[in-house]
PyMOL Python script that loads the backbone (N, CA, C, O; Angstrom):
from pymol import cmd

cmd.read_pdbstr("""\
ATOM      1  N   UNK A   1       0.816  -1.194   0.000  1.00  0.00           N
ATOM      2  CA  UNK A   1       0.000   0.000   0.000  1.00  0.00           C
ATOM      3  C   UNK A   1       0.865   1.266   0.000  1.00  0.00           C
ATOM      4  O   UNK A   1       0.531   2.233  -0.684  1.00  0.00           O
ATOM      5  N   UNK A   2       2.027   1.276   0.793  1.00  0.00           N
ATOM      6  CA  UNK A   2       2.864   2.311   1.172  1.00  0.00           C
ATOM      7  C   UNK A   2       3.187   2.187  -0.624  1.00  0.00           C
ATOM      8  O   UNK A   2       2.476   3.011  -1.199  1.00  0.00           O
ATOM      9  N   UNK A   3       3.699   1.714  -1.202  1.00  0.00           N
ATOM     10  CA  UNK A   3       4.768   1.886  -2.681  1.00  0.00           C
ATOM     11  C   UNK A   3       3.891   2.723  -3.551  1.00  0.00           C
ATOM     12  O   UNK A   3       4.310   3.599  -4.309  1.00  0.00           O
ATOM     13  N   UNK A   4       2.223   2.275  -3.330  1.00  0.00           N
ATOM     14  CA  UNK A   4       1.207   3.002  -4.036  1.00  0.00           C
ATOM     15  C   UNK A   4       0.989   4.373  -3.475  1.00  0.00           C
ATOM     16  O   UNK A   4       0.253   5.141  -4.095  1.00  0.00           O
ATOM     17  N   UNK A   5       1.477   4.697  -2.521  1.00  0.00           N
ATOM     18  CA  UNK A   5       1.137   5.746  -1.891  1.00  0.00           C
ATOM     19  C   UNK A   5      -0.076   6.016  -1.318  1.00  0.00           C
ATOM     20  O   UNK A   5      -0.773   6.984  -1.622  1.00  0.00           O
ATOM     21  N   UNK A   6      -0.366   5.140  -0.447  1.00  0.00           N
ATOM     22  CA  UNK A   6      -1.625   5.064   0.313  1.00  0.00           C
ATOM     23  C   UNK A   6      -0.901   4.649   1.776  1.00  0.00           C
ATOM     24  O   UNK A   6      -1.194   3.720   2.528  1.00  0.00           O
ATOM     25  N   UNK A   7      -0.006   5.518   1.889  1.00  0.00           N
ATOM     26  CA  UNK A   7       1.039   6.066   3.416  1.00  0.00           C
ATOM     27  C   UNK A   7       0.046   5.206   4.392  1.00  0.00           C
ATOM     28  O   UNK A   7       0.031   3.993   4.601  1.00  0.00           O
ATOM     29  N   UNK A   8      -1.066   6.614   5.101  1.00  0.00           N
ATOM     30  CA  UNK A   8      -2.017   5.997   6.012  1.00  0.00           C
ATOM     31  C   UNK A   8      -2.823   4.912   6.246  1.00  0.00           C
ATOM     32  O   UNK A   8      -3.208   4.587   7.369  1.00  0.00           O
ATOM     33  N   UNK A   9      -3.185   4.149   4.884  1.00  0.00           N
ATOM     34  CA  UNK A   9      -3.885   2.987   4.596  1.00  0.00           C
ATOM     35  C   UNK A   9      -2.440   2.204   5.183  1.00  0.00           C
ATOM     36  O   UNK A   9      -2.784   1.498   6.131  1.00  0.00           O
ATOM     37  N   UNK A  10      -1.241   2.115   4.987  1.00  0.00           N
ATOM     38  CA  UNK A  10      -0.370   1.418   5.275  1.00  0.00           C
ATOM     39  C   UNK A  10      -0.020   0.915   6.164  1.00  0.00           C
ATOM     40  O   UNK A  10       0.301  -0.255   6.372  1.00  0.00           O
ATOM     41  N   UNK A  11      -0.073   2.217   7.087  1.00  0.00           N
ATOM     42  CA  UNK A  11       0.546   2.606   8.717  1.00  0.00           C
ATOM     43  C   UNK A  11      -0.697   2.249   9.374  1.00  0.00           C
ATOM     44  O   UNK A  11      -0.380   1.966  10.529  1.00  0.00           O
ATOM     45  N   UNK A  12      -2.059   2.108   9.215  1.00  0.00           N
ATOM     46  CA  UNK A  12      -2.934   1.616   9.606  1.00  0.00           C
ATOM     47  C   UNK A  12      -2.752   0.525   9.852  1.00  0.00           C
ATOM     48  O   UNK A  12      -2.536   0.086  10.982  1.00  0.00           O
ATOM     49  N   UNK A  13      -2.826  -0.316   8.493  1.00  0.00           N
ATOM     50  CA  UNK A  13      -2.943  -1.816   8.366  1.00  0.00           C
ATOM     51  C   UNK A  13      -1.570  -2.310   9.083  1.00  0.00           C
ATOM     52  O   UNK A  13      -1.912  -3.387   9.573  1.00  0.00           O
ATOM     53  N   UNK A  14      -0.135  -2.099   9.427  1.00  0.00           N
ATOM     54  CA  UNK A  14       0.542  -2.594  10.148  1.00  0.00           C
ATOM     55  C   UNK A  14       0.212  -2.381  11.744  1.00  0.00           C
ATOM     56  O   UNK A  14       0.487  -3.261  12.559  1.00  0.00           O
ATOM     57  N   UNK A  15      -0.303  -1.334  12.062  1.00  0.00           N
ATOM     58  CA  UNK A  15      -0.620  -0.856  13.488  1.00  0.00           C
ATOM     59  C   UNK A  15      -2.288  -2.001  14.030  1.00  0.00           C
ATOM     60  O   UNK A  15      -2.514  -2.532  15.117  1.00  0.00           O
ATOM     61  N   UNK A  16      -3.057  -2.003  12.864  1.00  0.00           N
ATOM     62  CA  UNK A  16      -3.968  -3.292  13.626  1.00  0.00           C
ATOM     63  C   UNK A  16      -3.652  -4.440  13.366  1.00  0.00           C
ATOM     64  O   UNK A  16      -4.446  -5.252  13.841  1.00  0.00           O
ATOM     65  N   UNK A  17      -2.610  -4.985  12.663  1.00  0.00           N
ATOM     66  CA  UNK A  17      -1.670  -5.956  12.860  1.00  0.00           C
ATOM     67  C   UNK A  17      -1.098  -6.925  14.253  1.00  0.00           C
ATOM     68  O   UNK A  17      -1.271  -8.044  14.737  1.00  0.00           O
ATOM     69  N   UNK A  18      -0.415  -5.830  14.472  1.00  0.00           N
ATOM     70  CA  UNK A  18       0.470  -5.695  15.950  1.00  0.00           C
ATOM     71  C   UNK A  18      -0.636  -5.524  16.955  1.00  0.00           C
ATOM     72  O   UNK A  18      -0.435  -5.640  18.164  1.00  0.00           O
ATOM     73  N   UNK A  19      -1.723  -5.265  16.467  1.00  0.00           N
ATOM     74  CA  UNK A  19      -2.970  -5.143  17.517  1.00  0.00           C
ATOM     75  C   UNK A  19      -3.397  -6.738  17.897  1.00  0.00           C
ATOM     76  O   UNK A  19      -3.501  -7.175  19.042  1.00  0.00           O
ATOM     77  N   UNK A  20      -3.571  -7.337  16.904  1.00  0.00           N
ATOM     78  CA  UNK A  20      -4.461  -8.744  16.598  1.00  0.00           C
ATOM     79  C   UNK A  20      -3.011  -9.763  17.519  1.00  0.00           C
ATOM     80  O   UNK A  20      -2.992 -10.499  18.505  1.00  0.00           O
ATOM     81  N   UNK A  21      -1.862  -9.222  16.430  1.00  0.00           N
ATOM     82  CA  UNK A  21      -0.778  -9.957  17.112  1.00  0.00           C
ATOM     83  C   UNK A  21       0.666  -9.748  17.215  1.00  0.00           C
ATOM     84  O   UNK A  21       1.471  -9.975  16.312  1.00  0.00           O
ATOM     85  N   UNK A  22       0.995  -9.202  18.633  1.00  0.00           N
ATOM     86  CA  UNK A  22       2.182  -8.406  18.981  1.00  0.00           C
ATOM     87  C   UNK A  22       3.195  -9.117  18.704  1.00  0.00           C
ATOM     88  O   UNK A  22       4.172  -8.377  18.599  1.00  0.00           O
ATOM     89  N   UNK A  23       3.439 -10.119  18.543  1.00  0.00           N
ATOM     90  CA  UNK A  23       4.582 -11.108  18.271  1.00  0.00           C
ATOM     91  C   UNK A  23       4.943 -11.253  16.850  1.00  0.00           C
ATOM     92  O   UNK A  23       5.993 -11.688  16.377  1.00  0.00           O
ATOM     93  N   UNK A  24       3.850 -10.797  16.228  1.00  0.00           N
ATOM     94  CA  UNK A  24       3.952 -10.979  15.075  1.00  0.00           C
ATOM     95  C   UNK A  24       5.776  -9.920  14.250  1.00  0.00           C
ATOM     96  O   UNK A  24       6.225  -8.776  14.317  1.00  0.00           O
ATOM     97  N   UNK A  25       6.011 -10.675  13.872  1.00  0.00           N
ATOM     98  CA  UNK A  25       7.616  -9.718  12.821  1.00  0.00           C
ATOM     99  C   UNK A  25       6.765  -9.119  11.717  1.00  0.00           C
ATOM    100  O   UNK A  25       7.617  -8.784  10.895  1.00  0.00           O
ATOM    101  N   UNK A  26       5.917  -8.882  11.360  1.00  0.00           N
ATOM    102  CA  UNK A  26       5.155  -8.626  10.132  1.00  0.00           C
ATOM    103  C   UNK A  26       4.929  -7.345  10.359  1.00  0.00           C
ATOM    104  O   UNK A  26       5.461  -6.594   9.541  1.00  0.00           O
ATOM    105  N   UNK A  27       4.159  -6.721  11.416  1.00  0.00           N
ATOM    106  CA  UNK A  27       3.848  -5.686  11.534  1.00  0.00           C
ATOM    107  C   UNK A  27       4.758  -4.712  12.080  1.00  0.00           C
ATOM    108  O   UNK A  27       4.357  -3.548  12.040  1.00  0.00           O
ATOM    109  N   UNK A  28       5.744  -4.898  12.515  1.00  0.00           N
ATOM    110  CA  UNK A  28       6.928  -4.359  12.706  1.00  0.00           C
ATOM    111  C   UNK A  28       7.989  -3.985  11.348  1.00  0.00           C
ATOM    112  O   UNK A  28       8.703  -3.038  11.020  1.00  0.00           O
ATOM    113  N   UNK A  29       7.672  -5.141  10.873  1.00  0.00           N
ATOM    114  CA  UNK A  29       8.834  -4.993   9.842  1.00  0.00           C
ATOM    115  C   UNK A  29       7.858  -4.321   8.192  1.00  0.00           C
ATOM    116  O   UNK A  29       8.412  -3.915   7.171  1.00  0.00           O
ATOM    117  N   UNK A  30       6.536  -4.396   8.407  1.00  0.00           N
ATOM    118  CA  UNK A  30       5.801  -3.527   7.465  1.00  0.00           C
ATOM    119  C   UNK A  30       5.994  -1.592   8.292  1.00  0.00           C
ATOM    120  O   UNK A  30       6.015  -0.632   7.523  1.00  0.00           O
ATOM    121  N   UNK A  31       6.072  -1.444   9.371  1.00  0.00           N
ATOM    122  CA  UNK A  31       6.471  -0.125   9.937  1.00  0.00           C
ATOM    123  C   UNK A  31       7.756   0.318   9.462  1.00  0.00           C
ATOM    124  O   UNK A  31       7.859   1.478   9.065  1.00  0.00           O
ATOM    125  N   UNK A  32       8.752  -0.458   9.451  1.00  0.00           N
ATOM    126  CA  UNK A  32       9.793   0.041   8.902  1.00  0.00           C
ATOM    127  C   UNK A  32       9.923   0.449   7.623  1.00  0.00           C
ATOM    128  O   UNK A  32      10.576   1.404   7.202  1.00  0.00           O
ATOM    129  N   UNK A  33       8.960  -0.685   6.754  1.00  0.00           N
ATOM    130  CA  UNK A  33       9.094  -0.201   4.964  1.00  0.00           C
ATOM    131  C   UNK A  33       8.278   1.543   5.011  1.00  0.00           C
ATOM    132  O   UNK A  33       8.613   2.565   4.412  1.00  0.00           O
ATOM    133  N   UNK A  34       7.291   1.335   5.841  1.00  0.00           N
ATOM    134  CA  UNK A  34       6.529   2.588   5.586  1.00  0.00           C
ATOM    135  C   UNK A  34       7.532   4.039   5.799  1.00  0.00           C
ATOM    136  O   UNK A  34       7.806   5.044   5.142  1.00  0.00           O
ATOM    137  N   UNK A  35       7.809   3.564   6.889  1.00  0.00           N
ATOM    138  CA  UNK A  35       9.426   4.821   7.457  1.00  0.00           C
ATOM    139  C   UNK A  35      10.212   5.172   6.680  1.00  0.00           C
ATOM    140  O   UNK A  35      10.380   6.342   6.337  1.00  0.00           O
ATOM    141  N   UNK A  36      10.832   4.190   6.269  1.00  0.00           N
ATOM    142  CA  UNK A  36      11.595   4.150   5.195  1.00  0.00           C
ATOM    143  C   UNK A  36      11.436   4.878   3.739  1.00  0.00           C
ATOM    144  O   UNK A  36      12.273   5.326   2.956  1.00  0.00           O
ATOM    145  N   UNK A  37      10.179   4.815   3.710  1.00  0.00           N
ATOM    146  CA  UNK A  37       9.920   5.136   2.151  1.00  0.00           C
ATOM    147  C   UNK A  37       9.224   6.878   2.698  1.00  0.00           C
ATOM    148  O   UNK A  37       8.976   7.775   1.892  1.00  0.00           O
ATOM    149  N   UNK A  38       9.070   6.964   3.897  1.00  0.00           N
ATOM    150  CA  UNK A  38       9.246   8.500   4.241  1.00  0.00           C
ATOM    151  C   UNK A  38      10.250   9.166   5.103  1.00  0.00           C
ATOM    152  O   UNK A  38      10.184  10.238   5.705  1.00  0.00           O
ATOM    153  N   UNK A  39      11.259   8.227   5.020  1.00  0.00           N
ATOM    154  CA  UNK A  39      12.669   8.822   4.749  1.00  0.00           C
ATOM    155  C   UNK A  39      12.780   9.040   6.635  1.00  0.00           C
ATOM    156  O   UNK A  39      13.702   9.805   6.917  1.00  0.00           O
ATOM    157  N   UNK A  40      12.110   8.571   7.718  1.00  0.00           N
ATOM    158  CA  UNK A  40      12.360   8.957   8.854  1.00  0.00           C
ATOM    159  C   UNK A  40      13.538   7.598   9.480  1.00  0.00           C
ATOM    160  O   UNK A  40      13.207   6.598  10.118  1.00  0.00           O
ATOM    161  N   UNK A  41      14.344   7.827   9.224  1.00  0.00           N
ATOM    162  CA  UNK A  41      15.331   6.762   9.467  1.00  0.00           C
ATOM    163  C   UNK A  41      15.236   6.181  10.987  1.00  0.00           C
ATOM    164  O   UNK A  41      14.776   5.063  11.222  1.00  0.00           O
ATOM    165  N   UNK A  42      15.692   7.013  11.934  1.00  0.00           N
ATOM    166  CA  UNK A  42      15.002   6.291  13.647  1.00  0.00           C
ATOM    167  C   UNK A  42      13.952   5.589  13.842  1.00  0.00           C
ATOM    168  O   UNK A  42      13.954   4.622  14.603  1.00  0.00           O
ATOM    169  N   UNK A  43      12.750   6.045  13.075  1.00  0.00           N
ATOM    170  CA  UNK A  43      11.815   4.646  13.397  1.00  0.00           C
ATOM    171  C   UNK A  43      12.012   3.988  12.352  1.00  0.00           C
ATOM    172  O   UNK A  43      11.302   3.004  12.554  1.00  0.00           O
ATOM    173  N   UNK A  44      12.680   3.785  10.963  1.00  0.00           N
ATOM    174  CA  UNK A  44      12.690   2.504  10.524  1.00  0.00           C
ATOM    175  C   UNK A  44      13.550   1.525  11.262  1.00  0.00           C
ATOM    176  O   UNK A  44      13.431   0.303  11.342  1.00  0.00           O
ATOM    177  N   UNK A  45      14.553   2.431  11.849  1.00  0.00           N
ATOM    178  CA  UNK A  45      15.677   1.340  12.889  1.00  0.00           C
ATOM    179  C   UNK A  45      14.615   0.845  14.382  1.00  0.00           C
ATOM    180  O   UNK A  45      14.538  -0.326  14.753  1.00  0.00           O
ATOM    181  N   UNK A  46      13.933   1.924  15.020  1.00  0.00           N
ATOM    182  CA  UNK A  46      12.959   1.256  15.824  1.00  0.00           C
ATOM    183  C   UNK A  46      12.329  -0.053  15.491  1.00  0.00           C
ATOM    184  O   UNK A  46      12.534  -1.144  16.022  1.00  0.00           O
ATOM    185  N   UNK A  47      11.421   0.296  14.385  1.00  0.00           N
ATOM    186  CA  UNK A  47      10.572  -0.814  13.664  1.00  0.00           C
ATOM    187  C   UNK A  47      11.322  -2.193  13.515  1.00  0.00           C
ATOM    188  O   UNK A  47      10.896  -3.248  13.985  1.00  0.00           O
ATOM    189  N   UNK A  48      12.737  -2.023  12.651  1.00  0.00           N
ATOM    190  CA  UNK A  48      12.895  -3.103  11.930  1.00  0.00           C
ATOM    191  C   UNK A  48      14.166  -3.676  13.421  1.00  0.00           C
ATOM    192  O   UNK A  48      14.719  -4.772  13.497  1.00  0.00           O
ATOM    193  N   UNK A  49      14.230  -3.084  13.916  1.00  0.00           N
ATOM    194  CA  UNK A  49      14.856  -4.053  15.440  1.00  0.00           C
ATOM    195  C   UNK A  49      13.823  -4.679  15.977  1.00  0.00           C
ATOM    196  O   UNK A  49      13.980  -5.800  16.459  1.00  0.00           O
ATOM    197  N   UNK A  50      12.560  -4.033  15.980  1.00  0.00           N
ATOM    198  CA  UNK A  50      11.728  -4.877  16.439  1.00  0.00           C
ATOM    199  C   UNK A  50      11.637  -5.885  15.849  1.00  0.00           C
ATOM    200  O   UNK A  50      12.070  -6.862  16.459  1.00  0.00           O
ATOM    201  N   UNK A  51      11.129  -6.107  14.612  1.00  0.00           N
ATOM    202  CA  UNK A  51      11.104  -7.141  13.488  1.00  0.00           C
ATOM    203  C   UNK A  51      12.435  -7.982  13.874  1.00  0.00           C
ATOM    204  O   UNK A  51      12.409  -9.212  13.926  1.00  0.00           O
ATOM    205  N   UNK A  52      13.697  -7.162  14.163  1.00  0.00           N
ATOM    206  CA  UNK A  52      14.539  -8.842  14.099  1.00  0.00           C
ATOM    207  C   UNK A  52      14.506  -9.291  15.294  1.00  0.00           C
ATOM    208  O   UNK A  52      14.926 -10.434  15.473  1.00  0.00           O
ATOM    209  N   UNK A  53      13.948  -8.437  16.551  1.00  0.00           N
ATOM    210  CA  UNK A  53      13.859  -9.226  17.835  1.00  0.00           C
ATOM    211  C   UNK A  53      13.063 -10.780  17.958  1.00  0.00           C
ATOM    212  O   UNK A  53      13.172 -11.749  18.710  1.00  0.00           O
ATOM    213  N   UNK A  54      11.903 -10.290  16.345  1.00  0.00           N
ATOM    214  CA  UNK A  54      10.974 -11.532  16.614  1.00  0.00           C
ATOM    215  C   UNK A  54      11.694 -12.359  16.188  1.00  0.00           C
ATOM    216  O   UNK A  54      12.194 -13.178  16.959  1.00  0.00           O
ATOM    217  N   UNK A  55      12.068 -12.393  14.251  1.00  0.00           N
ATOM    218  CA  UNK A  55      12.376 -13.209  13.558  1.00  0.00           C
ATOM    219  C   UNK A  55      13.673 -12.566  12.542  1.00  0.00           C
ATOM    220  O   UNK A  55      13.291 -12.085  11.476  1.00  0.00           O
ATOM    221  N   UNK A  56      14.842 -12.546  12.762  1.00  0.00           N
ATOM    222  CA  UNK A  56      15.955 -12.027  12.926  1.00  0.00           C
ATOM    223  C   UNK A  56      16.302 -12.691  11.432  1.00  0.00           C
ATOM    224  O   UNK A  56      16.547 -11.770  10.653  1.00  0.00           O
ATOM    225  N   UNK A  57      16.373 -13.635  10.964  1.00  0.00           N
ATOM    226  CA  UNK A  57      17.192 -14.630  10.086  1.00  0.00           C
ATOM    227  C   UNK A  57      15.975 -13.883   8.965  1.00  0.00           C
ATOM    228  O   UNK A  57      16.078 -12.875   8.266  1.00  0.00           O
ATOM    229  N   UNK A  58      14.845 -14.833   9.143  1.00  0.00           N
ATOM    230  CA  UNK A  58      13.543 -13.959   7.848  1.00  0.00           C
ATOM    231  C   UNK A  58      13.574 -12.037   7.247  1.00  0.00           C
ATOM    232  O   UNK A  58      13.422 -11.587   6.112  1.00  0.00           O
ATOM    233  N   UNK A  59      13.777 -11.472   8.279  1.00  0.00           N
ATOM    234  CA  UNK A  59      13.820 -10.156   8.298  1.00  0.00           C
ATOM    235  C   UNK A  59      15.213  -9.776   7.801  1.00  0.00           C
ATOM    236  O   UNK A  59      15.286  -8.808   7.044  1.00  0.00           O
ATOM    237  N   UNK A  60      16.175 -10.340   8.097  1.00  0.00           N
ATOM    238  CA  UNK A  60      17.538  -9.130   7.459  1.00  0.00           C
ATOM    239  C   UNK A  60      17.511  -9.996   6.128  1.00  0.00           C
ATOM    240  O   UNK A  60      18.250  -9.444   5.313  1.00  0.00           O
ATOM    241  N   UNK A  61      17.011 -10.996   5.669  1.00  0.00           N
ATOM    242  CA  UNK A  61      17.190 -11.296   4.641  1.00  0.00           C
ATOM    243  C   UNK A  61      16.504 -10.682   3.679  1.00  0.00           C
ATOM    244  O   UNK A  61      16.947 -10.593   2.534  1.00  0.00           O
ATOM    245  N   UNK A  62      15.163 -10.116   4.105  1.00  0.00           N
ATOM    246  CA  UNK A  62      14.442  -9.484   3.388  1.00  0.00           C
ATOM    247  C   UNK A  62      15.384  -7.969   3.104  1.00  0.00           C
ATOM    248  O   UNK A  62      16.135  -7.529   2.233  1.00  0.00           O
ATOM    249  N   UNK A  63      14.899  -7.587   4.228  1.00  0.00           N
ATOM    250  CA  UNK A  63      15.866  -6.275   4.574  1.00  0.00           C
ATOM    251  C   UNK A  63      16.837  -5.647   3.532  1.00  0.00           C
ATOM    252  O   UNK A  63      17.008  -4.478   3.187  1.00  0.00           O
ATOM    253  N   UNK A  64      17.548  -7.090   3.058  1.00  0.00           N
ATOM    254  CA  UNK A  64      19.062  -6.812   2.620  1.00  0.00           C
ATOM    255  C   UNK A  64      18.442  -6.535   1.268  1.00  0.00           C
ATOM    256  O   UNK A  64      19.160  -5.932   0.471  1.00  0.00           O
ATOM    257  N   UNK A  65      17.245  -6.873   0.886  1.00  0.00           N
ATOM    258  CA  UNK A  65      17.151  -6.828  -0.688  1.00  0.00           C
ATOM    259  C   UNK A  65      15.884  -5.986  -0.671  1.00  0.00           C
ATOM    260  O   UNK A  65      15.761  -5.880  -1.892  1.00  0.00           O
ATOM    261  N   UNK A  66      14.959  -5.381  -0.223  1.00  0.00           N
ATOM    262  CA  UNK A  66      13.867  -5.014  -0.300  1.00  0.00           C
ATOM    263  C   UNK A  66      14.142  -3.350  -0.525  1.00  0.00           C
ATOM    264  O   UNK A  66      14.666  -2.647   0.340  1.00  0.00           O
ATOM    265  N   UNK A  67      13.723  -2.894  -1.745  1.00  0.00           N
ATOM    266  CA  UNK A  67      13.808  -1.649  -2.086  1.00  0.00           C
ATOM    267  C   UNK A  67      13.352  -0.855  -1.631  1.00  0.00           C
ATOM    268  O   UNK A  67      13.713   0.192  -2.169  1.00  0.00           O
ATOM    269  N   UNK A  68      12.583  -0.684  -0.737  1.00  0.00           N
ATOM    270  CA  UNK A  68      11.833   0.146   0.230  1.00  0.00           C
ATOM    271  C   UNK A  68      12.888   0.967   1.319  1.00  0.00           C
ATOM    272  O   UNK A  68      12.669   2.090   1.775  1.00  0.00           O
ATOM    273  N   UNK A  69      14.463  -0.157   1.704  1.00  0.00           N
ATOM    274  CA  UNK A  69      15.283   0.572   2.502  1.00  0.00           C
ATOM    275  C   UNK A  69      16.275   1.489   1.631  1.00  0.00           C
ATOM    276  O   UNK A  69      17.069   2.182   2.267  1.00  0.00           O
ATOM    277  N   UNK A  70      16.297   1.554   0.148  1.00  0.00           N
ATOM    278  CA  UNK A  70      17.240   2.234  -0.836  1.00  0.00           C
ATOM    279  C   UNK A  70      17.844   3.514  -0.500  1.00  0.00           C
ATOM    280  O   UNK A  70      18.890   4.052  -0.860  1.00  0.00           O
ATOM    281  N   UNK A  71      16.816   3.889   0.361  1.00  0.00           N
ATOM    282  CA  UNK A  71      17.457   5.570   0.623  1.00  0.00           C
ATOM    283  C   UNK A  71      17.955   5.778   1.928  1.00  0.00           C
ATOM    284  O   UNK A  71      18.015   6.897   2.438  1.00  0.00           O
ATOM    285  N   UNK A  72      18.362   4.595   2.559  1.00  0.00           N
ATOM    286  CA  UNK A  72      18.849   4.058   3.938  1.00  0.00           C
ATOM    287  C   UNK A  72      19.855   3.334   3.906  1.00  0.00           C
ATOM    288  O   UNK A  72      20.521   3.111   4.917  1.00  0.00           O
ATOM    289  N   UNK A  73      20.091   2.915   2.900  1.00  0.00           N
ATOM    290  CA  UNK A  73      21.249   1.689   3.005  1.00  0.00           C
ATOM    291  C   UNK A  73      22.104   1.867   3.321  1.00  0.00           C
ATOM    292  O   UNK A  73      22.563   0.966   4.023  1.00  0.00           O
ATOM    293  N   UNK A  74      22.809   2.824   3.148  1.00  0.00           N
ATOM    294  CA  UNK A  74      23.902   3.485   3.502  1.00  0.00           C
ATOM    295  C   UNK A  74      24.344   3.840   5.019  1.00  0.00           C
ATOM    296  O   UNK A  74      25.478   4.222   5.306  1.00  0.00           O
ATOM    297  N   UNK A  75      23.280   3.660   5.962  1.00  0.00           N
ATOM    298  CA  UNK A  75      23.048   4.709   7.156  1.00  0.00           C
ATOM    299  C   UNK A  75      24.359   3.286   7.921  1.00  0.00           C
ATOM    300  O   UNK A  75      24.513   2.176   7.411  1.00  0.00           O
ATOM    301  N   UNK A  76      24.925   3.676   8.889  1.00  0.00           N
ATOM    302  CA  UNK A  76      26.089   3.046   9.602  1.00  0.00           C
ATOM    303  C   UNK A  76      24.677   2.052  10.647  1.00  0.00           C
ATOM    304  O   UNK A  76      24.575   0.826  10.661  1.00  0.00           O
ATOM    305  N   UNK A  77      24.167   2.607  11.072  1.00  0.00           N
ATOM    306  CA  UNK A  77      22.776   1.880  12.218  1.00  0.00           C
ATOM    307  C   UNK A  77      21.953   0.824  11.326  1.00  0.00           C
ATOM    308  O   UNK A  77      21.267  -0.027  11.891  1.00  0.00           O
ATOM    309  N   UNK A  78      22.018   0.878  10.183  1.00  0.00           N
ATOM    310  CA  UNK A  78      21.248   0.060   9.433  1.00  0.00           C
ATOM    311  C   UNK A  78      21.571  -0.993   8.991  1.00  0.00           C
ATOM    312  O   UNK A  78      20.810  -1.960   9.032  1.00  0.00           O
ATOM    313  N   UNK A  79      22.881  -1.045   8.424  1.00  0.00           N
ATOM    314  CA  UNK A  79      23.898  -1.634   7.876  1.00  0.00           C
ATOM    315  C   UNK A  79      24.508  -2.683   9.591  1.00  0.00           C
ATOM    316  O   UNK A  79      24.795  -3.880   9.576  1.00  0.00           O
ATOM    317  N   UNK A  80      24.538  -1.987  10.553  1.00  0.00           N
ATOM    318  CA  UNK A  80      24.807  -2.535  11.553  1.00  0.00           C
ATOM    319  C   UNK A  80      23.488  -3.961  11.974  1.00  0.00           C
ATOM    320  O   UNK A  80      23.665  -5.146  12.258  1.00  0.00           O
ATOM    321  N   UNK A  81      22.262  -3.157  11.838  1.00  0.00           N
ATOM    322  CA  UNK A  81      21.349  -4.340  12.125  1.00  0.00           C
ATOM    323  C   UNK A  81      21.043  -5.393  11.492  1.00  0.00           C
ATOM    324  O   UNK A  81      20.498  -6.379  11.990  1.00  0.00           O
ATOM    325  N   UNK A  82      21.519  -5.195   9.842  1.00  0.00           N
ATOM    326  CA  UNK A  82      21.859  -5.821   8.892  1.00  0.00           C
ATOM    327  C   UNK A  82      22.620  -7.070   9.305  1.00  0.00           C
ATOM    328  O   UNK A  82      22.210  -8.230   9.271  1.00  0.00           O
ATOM    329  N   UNK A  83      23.483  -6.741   9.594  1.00  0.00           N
ATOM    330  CA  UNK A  83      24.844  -7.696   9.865  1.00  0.00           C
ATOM    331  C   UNK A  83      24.516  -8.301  11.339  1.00  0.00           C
ATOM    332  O   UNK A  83      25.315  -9.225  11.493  1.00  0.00           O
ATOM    333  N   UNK A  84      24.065  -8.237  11.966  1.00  0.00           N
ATOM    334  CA  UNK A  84      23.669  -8.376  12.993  1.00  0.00           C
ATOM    335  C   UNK A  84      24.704  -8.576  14.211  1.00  0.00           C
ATOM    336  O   UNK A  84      24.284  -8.732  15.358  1.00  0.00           O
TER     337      UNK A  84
END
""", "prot")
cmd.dss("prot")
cmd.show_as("cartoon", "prot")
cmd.util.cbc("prot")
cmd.orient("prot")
């Protein structure tokens, strides 16, 4: 939804996510793409630590290839959670 630009439809749908189910890496790691693609770098690192707290191995793998972090990749904190 976020790539289409339907931001709030996005940030919605990950936030009643994490509602239904807090454990879930999904809704964490959909917060970070949204961040990301509005360029607020601290909560995509919030978000997507959360995401690897759940499921660490699934998530940086995505992470490492998912175009949504492109304008982040670079950041030293990102690249760090990356590598884990």
């Amino acid at each position: 939804m976020a790539r289409a630009g339907r931001y709030q439809d996005s940030l919605a749908t990950c936030e009643k996510a994490l509602e239904l189910q807090a454990n879930d890496e999904s809704g964490y790691y959909g917060k970070a793409c949204y961040f990301a693609l509005q360029n607020d770098v601290d909560l995509v690192i919030k978000n997507l630590q959360q995401a690897l707290n759940l499921n660490s191995r699934r998530c940086r793998m995505e992470a490492k290839l998912n175009p949504d972090f492109d304008s982040i990749r670079d950041d030293a904190i990102f690249q760090a959670l990356l590598q884990g």
